[in-house]
Structures are given as structure tokens and as C-alpha cells.
C-alpha positions as CSV (number, residue, x, y, z in Angstrom):
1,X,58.9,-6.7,-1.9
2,X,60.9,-6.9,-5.0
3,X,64.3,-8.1,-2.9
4,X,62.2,-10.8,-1.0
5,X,63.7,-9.8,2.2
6,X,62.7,-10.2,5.7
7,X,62.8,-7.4,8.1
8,X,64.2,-7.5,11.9
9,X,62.3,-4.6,13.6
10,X,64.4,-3.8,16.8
11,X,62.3,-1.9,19.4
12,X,64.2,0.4,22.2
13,X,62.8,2.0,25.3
14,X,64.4,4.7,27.2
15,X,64.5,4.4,31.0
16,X,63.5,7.8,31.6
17,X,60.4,7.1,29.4
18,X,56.9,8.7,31.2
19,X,54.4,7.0,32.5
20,X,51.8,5.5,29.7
21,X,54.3,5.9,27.0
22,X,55.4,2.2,27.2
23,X,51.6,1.4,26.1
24,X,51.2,3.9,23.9
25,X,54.3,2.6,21.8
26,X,53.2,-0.8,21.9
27,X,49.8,0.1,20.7
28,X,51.4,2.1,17.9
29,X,53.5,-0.4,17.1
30,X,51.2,-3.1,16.4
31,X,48.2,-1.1,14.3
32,X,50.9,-0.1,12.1
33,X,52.2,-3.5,11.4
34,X,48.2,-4.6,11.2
35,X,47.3,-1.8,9.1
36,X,50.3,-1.2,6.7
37,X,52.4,-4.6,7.2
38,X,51.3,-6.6,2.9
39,X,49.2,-9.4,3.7
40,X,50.5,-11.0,0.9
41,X,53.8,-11.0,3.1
42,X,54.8,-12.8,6.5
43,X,55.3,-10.2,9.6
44,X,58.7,-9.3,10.5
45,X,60.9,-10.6,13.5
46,X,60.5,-7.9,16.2
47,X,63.6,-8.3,18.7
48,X,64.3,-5.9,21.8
49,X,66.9,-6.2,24.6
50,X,63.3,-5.1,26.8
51,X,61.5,-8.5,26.7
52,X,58.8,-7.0,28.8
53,X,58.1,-4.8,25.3
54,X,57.8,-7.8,23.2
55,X,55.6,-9.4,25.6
56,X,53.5,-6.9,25.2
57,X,53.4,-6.4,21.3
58,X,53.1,-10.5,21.2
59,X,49.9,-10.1,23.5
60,X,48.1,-7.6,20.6
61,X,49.7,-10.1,17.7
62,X,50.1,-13.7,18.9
63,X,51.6,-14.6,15.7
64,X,54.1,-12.0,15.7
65,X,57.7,-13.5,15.7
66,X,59.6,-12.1,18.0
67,X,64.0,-11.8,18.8
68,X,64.6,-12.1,22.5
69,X,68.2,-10.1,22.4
70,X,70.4,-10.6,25.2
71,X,74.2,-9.9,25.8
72,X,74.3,-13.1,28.0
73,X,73.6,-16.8,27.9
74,X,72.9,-19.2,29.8
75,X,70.8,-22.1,30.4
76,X,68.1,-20.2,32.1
77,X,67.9,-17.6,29.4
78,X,67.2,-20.9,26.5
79,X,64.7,-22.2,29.0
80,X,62.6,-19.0,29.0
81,X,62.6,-18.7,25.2
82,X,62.3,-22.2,24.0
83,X,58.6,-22.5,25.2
84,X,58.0,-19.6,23.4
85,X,56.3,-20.1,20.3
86,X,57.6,-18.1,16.9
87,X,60.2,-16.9,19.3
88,X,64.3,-16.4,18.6
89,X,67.1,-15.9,21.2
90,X,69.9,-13.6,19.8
91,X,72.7,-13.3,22.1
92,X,76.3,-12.3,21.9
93,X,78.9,-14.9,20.1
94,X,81.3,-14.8,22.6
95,X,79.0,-15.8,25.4
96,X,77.9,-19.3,23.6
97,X,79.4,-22.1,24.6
98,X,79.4,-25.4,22.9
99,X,77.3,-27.3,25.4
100,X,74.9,-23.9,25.3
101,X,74.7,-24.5,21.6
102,X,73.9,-28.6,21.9
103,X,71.0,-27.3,24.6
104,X,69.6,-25.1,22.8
105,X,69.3,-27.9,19.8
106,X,67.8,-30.6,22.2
């Protein structure tokens, strides 16, 4: 609190994870940002390369801003996330273009 910093809260998932933990994390996930998160502060960006994850944590916090992380980009990507509300698309630098970037601004 004292910095005034925001956090980025990057989720992973292994493949090999077993059956019900993928609820089980989300679940954990968000009661600890409802229970311990200062109300006094906004929530943190949540990002994941597993969009299906923070789909799932949005469903239990609707407010909850999330990171769409992505090694590509394309047109198709931006058109997924921009309807999104609270939402952010990181992807790698190298794969933005110039007319990406002037999409993604319209």
C-alpha cells in the first residue's frame, strides 16, 4: 500500500492437472482476493495464457480486470477481447503490426 502499486496476478495451469482441480483453483483464487484483497484498494489485473481460467475467475468477480496473454496477434484475437469489459490483451511485441495497433485503437 505504501508504494501505490498495482499488481498483475498471472495464473498458470498444468496440462496434466486432475480432474476438479481447475475449479478448485478458481474457487481459491477468487475468495482469497474477496476475503484478503483492501477494499480501500482496486483488484489487481489477473492475466493467464489459459483464457478459459480467466473466464472462469471473471464469472465469480465480474469486476475483476483481467490480461488476455497471447504470443500471437491477430485481428481475431482484438475482436475476442475488445467486447470484453475491464479486459487487456498482452501479446508479444514482435507479433504487432502497425495496422494491428491502429485496430486495436478504433
Amino acid at each position: 500500500l505504501k508504494l501505490n502499486l498495482f499488481l498483475n496476478i498471472e495464473l498458470k495451469m498444468p496440462d496434466s492437472a486432475p480432474a476438479g482441480y481447475r475449479e478448485r483453483f478458481v474457487r481459491t483464487v477468487t475468495q482469497a482476493l474477496q476475503s484478503h484483497w483492501p477494499a480501500q484498494r482496486d483488484l489487481p489485473l489477473v492475466s493467464s495464457f489459459d483464457w478459459q481460467l480467466l473466464n472462469s475467475v471473471r464469472e465469480l468477480i465480474p469486476t475483476l480486470p483481467v490480461g488476455y496473454l497471447s504470443e500471437s496477434c491477430t485481428q481475431n484475437l482484438l475482436d475476442a477481447i475488445i467486447p470484453i469489459p475491464n479486459a487487456a490483451f498482452h501479446c508479444d511485441a514482435r507479433a504487432l503490426t502497425g495496422p494491428l495497433i491502429h485496430y486495436a485503437q478504433q
